[in-house]
N, C-alpha and C positions, 0 to 999 in steps of 0.2 A: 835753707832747708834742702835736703837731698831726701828722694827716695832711692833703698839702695837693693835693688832684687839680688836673688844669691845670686844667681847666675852673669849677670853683670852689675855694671855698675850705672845708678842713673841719676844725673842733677837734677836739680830743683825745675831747671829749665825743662825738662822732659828727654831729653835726650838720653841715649843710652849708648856709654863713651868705652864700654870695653875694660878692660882689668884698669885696677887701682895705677898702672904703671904709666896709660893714658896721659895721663896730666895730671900737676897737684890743684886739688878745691881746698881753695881757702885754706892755706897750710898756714898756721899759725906760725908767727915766727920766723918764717921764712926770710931770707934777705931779699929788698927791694930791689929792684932791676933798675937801672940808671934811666931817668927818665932827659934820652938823649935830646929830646924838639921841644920839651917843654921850660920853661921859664921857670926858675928857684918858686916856688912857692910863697914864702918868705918876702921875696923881694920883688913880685912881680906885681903890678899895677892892678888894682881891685876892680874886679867885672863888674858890670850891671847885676843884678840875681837876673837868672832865666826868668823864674818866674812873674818876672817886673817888664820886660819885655814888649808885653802886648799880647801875648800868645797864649793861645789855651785859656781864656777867659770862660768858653765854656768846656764840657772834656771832650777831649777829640773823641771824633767818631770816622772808624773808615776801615782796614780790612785788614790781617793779618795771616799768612798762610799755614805758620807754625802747625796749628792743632789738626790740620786738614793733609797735611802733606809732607809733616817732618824733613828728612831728606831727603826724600826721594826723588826720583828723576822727574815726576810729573812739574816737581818745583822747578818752573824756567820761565823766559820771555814770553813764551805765546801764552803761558797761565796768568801770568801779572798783565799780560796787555786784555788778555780775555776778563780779566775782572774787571778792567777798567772799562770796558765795553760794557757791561751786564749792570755795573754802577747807573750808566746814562740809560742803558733801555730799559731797566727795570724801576727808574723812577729813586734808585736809594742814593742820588746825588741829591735827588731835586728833595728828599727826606732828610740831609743832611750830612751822608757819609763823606767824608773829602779824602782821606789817607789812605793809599794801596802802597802798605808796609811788605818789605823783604824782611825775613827772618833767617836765622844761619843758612849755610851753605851756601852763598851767593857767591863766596870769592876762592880764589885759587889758593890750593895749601900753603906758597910762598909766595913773598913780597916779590916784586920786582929789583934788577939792579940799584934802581935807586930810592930803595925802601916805601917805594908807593904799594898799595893794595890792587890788583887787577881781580875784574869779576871773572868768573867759571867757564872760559870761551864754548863748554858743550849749554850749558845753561844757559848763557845769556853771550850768543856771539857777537850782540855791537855793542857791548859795554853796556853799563847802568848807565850812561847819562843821555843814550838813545830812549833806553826805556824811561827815565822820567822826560823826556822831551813828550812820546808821548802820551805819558799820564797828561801831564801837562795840558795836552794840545785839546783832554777832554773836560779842562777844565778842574782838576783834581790836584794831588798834592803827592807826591813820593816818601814813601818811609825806608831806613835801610836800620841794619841792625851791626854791633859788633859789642866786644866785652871789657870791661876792663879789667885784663886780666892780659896777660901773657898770647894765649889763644880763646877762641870761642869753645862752647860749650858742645861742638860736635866730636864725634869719635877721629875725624879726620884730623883735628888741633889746627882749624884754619885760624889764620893771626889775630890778634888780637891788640886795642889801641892802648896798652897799658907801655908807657915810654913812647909812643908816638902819635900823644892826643893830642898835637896842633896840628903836624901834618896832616893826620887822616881824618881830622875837622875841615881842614881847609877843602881835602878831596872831596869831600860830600858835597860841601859848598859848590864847587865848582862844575860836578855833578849834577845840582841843581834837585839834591837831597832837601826836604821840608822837614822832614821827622828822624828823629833818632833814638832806639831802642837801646841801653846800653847794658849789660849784661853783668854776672858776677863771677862768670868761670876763671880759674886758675890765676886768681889776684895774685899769690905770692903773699900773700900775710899783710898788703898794706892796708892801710887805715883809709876803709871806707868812705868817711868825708873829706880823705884826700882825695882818692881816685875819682871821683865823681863831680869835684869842686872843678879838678883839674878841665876835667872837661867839659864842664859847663863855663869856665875862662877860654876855652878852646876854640867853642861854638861862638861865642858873643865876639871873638876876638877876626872870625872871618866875615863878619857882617851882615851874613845871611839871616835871618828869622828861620830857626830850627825847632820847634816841638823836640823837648828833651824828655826821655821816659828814661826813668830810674829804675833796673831791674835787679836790684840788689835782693829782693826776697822777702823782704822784710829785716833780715837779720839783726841790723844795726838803730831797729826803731827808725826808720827815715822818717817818719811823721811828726817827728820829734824837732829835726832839724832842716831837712830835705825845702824848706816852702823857699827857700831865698836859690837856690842850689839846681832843682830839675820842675817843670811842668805837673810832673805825675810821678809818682814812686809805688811799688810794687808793694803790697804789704803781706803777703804769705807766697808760699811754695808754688808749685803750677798747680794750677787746674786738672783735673782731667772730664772726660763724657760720663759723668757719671752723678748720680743722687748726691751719693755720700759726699764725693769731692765738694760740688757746688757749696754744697750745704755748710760744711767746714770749713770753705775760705767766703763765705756770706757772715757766718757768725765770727769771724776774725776781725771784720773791716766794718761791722756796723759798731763799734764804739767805740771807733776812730772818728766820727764825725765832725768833731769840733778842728780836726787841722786842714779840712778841706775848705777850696773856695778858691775865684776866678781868679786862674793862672797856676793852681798849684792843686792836684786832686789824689784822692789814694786811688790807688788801683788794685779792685781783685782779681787781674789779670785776666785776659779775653776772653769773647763769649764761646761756650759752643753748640749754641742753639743749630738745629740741625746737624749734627756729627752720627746721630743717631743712636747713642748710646742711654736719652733719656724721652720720657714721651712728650708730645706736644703740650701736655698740661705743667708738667714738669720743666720744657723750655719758658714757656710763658712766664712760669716764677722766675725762673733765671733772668728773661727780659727784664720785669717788671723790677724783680729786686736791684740791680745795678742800675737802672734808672734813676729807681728811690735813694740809692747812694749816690748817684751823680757820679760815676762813673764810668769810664771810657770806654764807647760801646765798639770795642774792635770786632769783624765778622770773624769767626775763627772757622767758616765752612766753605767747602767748596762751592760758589755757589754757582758753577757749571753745572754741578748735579742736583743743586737746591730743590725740594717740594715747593709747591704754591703756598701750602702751609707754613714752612721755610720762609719764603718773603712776608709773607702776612703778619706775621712774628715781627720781623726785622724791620718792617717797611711801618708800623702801627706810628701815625706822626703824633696821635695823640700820647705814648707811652713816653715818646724820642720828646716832646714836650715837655714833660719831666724832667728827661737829665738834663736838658740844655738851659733849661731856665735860667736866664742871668742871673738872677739872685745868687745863684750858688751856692746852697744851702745842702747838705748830704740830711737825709734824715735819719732820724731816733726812733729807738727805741722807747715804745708806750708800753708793752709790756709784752711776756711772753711764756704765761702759764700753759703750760703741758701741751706744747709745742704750736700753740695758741700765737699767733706773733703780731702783733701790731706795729705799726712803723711809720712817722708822719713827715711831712716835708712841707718846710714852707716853702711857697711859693712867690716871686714877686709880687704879683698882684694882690695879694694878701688873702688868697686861698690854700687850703691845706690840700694835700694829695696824701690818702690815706691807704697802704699797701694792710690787708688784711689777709695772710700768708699761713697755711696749715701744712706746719710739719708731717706731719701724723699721717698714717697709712687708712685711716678711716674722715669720711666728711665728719668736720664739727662747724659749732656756732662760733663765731669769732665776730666781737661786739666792742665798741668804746662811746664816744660822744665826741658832739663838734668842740665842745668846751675843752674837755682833755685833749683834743688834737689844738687845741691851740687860737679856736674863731671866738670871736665878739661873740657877746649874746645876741640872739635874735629871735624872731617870733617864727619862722624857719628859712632852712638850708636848700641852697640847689646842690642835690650830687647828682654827678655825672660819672656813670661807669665806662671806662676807658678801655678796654676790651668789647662791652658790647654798644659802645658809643650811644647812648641812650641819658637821660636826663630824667632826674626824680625831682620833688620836694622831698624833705623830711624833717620832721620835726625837732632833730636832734640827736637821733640814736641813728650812727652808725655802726651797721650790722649787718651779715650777709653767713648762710649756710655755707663754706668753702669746701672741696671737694679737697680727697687727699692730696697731698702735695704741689695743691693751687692756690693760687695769689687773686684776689677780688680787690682789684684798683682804681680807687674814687678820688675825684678829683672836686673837693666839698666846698660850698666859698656861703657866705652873708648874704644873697642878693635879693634884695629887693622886690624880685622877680619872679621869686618861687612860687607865685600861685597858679601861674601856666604851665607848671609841666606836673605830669602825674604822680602819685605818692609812690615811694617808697615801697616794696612789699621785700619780707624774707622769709622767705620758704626754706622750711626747718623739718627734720624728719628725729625721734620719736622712739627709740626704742633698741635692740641690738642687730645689724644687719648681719648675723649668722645665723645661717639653717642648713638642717638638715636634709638631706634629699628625703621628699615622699616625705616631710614631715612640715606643720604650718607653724608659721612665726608671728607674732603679733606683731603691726609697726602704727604707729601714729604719725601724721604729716600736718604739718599746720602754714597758714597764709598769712603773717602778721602785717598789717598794716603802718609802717613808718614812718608815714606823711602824716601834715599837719590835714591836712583832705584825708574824706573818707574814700576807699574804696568801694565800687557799685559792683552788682552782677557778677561776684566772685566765684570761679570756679576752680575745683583741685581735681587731678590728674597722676595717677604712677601707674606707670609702664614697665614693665620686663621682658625678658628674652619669648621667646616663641612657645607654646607650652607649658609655662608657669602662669599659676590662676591667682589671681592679683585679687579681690574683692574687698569692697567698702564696706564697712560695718557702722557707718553714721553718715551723715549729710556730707557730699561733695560741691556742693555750693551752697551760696546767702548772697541775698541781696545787697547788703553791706554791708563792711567791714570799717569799724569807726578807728579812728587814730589811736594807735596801743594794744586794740584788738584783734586776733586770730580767730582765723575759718581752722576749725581742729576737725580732722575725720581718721577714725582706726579702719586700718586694712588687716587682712588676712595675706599672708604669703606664703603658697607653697611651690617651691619644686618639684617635677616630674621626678619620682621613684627612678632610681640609676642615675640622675645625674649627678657627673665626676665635680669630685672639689678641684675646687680653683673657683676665682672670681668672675661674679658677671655684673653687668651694667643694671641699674635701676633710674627712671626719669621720674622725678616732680615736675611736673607743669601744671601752671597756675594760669589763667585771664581772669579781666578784670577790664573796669573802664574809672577813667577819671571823671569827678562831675562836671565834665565839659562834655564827656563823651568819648572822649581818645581810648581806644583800644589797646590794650596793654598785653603779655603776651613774655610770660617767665618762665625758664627754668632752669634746674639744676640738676647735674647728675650724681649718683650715691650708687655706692659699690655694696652687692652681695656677694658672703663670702660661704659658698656652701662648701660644709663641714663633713667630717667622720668625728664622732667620740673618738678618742683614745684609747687601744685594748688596755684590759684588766692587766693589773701588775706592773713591773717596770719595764720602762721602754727605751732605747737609745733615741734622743731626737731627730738625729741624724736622719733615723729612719722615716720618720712622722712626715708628712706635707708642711708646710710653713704658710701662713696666712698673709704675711710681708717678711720684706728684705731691704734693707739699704744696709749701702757698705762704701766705704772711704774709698778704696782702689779695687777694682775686678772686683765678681761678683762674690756670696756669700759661699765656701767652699763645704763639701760634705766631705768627711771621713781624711782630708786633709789641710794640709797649710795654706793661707791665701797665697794665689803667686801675683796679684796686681793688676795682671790683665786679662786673659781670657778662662774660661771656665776649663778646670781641670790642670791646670799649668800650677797647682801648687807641688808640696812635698809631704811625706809623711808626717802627721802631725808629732811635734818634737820637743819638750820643754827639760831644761835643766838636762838633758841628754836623754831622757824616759821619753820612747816612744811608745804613742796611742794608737791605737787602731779606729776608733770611735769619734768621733765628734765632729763642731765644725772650724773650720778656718776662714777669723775674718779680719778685718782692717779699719783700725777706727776713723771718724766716728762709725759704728754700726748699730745696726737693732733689727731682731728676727723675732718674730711674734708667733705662737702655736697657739691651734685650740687646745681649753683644757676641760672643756663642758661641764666643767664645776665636780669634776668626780675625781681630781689627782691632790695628793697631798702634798708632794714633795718633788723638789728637784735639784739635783747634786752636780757636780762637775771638777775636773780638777783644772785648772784654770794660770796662763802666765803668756808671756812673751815666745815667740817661737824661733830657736833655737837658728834659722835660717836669718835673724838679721844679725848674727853676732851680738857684739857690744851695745847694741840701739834697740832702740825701743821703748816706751812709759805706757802705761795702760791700768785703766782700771773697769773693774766689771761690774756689773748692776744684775740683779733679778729683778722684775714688777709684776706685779697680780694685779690684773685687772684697775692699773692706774696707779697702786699705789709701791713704793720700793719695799721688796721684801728681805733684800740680802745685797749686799754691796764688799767687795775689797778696796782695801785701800790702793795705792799707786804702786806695780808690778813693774821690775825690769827684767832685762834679757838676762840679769846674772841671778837671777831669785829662781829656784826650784819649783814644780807648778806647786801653785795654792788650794788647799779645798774651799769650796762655796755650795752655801747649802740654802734652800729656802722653802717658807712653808707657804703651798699654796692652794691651801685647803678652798676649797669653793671659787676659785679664779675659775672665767670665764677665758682669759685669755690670759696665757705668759710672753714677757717680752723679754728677753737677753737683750741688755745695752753696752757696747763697748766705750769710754771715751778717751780723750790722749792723754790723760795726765796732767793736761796742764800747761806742757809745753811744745803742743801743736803733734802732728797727724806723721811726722817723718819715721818711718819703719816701723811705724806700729802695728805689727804681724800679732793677731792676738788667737790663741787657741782656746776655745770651749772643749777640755779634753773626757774624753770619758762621761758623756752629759748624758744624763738620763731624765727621766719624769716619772714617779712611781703613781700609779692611779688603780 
């Protein structure tokens, strides 16, 4: 998969390699280039599988500079030796990180006289195998990267191991290389389980133990056949810092689950937690989610300039518990109604670890049982929440209020032992968290009891910004709350008259004591989203405030095309050659929410592919009112004319525009909302 901006061109890899004259990607057909150092295929003496090895039993975990530092000059020696420093003092060796991976631009644009590869002497002037001396000498492990293809995937066209995958196997080895990233830029048209077999006989054949990472993209299904072949294989496009992306290559890679396991893992490519492009609640799912898949937890940040937050994240040993678990087990999907996501992993010890993950731009309740996660019956469960490192009983029902696009990660087991720690509580809110300024909103908050023990001395709590009058309209405590039972109390909420829409923070906090006495001490946070009605008559949305946004690449665009990365870097919005003045431009997957205060009827748009990715692009659009879909197109290309889409949404509370890719994944999907209105 390539994203391909108009203005340049950009692989799958992230890179941005300059006109199509660059190098060919994946030129179909192409003739093969004489693979002058490697052995007949055919006739050459059958490797071990990598994967059979020894290696990668569990998924590596260790650091990768790509998503932090692209090409840039900062990528050198004193950065790779300064991670490997910040590895040992900040404790994320002794957590389990081992790999400080180079990624492109390490090596000089041409081989040497005698076809060896030399590193970048301004980047790295005593060679790579100074710098893995000392990764090495910390204890740690070296990764380097190159493609198989002709050249790497940078715009410079540094060389590339396709025709000289024993050689440039052997050099790593002798480098004192551990890991190898192998890439998919400018193959020439050959047959992917060649290129890749090649040099997984390559590796095995210089005796080293090398971590081989398969970065073909997915294209070819590697999960299919990859587990005898590379350690870990790629299974979608890159990554980027963003909601949307995460989210898109999260749902790609969880119902791949069954070709994973120790020595062979998919990969949805590194993290990048701290890049800064999504919020701490939002890294956290990211954490959490590629744990729960048992996948390779690469740093993709700098982490010179890392938050404390940043390591907290990264360093959690109980989450890093998760992926590494020998078992090896990727988890499944339990279910995943309206953006509801449950997700469960066994674990060796024959506990389940249960990721309860909310899509969705608002907290909801997200619920299952230990049964469906997969435990023996019992008379109750110990969960342990893994984030707030804390230990409940519960009776059975795992459940938890999740905050928008947060992940509540419990770690649930059979134990015999559940009657020493305290019950269970979910604290759940009750109503719509929209209002209007200077105007009161009803909400209800309730304290449900989870545990097989009752809750004592229960008290509820909600808090708001400075100047908003929060008041209780029934009892915020009870003595006790019995097993299955809720402490329910209605609040009144209003905002100070003038306050601007946009969102603000709301806190539940609950205490409570166990019938031992243990003091207990919950909360959760829940977003207000204060509103304007929508003027009388029809309106451009464009114009309107948006209540959320998520978007596949770069943010949600007004009045033009998306351009992928920063705000305002699109183009005039463009379909079938009819240009809009109006609307917005996004990137699948997407979804933009509006208030509709229950007073608009209708909302119209002309809607397709935008004209700026040429030939590419699949997309289909959705309307929803208030939850449910009111208007949907079928699957739109770059060569279709825009479409009209209309829908009625009489009495919606709230409208959601949804973009998705059609089907066949997220690559140019430039989608335009043209001419979008909302009549009310």
């Amino acid at each position: 998969m390539r994203h391909l901006p108009t203005r340049t061109t950009r692989t799958s890899h992230g890179r941005v390699i300059g006109a199509l004259t660059a190098g060919l990607l994946c030129t179909a057909g192409a003739t093969a280039p004489a693979v002058a150092d490697s052995p007949a295929p055919a006739t050459a003496t059958a490797a071990a599988p990598q994967s059979g090895n020894g290696l990668a039993l569990t998924p590596p975990m260790g650091f990768n500079n790509w998503n932090s530092t692209h090409c840039r000059a900062e990528f050198n020696e004193s950065m790779v030796k300064g991670i490997a420093d910040i590895f040992v003092e900040k404790g994320l060796k002794d957590a389990g990180y081992q790999y400080v991976n180079l990624d492109d631009c390490w090596a000089k644009p041409q081989r040497n006289a005698d076809g060896k590869l030399e590193a970048d002497p301004v980047r790295f002037p005593n060679g790579i195998k100074a710098v893995a001396d000392y990764v090495h000498s910390k204890g740690l492990k070296l990764g380097i990267y190159t493609s198989a293809g002709t050249k790497t995937c940078d715009s410079v066209g540094l060389p590339g191991a396709l025709g000289h995958e024993y050689s440039d196997a052997q050099q790593f080895a002798d480098w004192g290389v551990d890991y190898l990233k192998y890439d998919n830029c400018n193959n020439q048209g050959v047959d992917a389980k060649l290129r890749y077999t090649t040099m997984r006989d390559a590796l095995e054949a210089t005796g080293r133990p090398i971590v081989y990472s398969i970065c073909e993209w997915g294209e070819n299904k590697p999960w299919e056949w990859a587990a005898d072949v590379g350690n870990l294989w790629r299974t979608t496009g890159d990554i980027s810092d963003s909601w949307g992306s995460m989210l898109s290559i999260m749902k790609q890679n969880l119902p791949l689950a069954p070709a994973a396991g120790p020595g062979h893992w998919n990969d949805p490519d590194m993290l990048e937690v701290g890049n800064g492009g999504m919020t701490d609640t939002e890294y956290r799912t990211h954490f959490s989610m590629w744990s729960v898949m048992a996948a390779p937890l690469l740093i993709g940040s700098d982490l010179r300039k890392a938050t404390p937050e940043t390591f907290e994240i990264l360093s959690n040993r109980e989450v890093i518990a998760v992926d590494q678990d020998p078992l090896g087990k990727q988890g499944t999907v339990l279910s995943s109604t309206d953006g509801r996501w449950v997700v469960a992993k066994e674990m060796q010890d024959g506990s389940r670890v249960v990721a309860l993950f909310n899509e969705s731009g608002s907290a909801q309740r997200i619920s299952t049982t230990a049964k469906a996660a997969g435990l023996p019956q019992a008379d109750a469960y110990t969960m342990r929440d893994l984030w707030e490192h804390t230990t409940y009983n519960t009776a059975g029902t795992i459940s938890a209020t999740v905050p928008a696009h947060g992940t509540v990660l419990l770690r649930v087991a059979a134990d015999r032992k559940w009657a020493a720690h305290p019950p269970a509580v979910e604290l759940g809110l009750n109503g719509s968290p929209l209002v209007e300024a200077g105007r009161t909103a009803p909400l209800t908050t309730t304290v449900t009891d989870l545990g097989r023990t009752p809750a004592k001395r229960v008290s509820a709590a909600l808090t708001g910004p400075s100047g908003w009058q929060i008041k209780p309209l029934s009892p915020t405590g009870s003595a006790t709350v019995p097993t299955g039972k809720a402490l329910t109390t209605r609040w009144q909420v209003t905002p100070p008259a003038g306050t601007a829409t946009g969102t603000y923070d709301l806190t539940l906090a609950a205490q409570y004591r166990s019938p031992s006495g243990t003091r207990v001490r919950s909360s959760v946070p829940f977003q207000a989203h204060v509103v304007v009605a929508p003027p009388a008559g029809s309106s451009f949305l464009s114009d309107l405030p948006q209540l959320s946004a998520s978007n596949g690449w770069g943010p949600v665009e007004k009045d033009t095309s998306n351009g992928e990365s920063d705000a305002g870097d699109g183009n005039p919005l463009t379909i079938g050659g009819t240009v809009f003045a109006k609307g917005l431009g996004v990137h699948a997957p997407s979804a933009v929410e509006f208030y509709a205060a229950g007073a608009c009827s209708a909302v119209t748009a002309q809607v397709g592919v935008d004209d700026e990715k040429g030939a590419k692009g699949t997309v289909a659009f959705e309307i929803w009112a208030d939850g449910t879909k009111v208007a949907s197109t079928g699957v739109l290309t770059n060569a279709m004319s825009a479409q009209p889409i209309t829908a009625d949404v009489s009495g919606a509370q709230v409208v959601r525009l949804v973009v998705t890719d059609g089907g066949d994944g997220v690559d140019s999907d430039h989608a335009d909302w043209a001419d979008l209105r909302m009549g009310c």
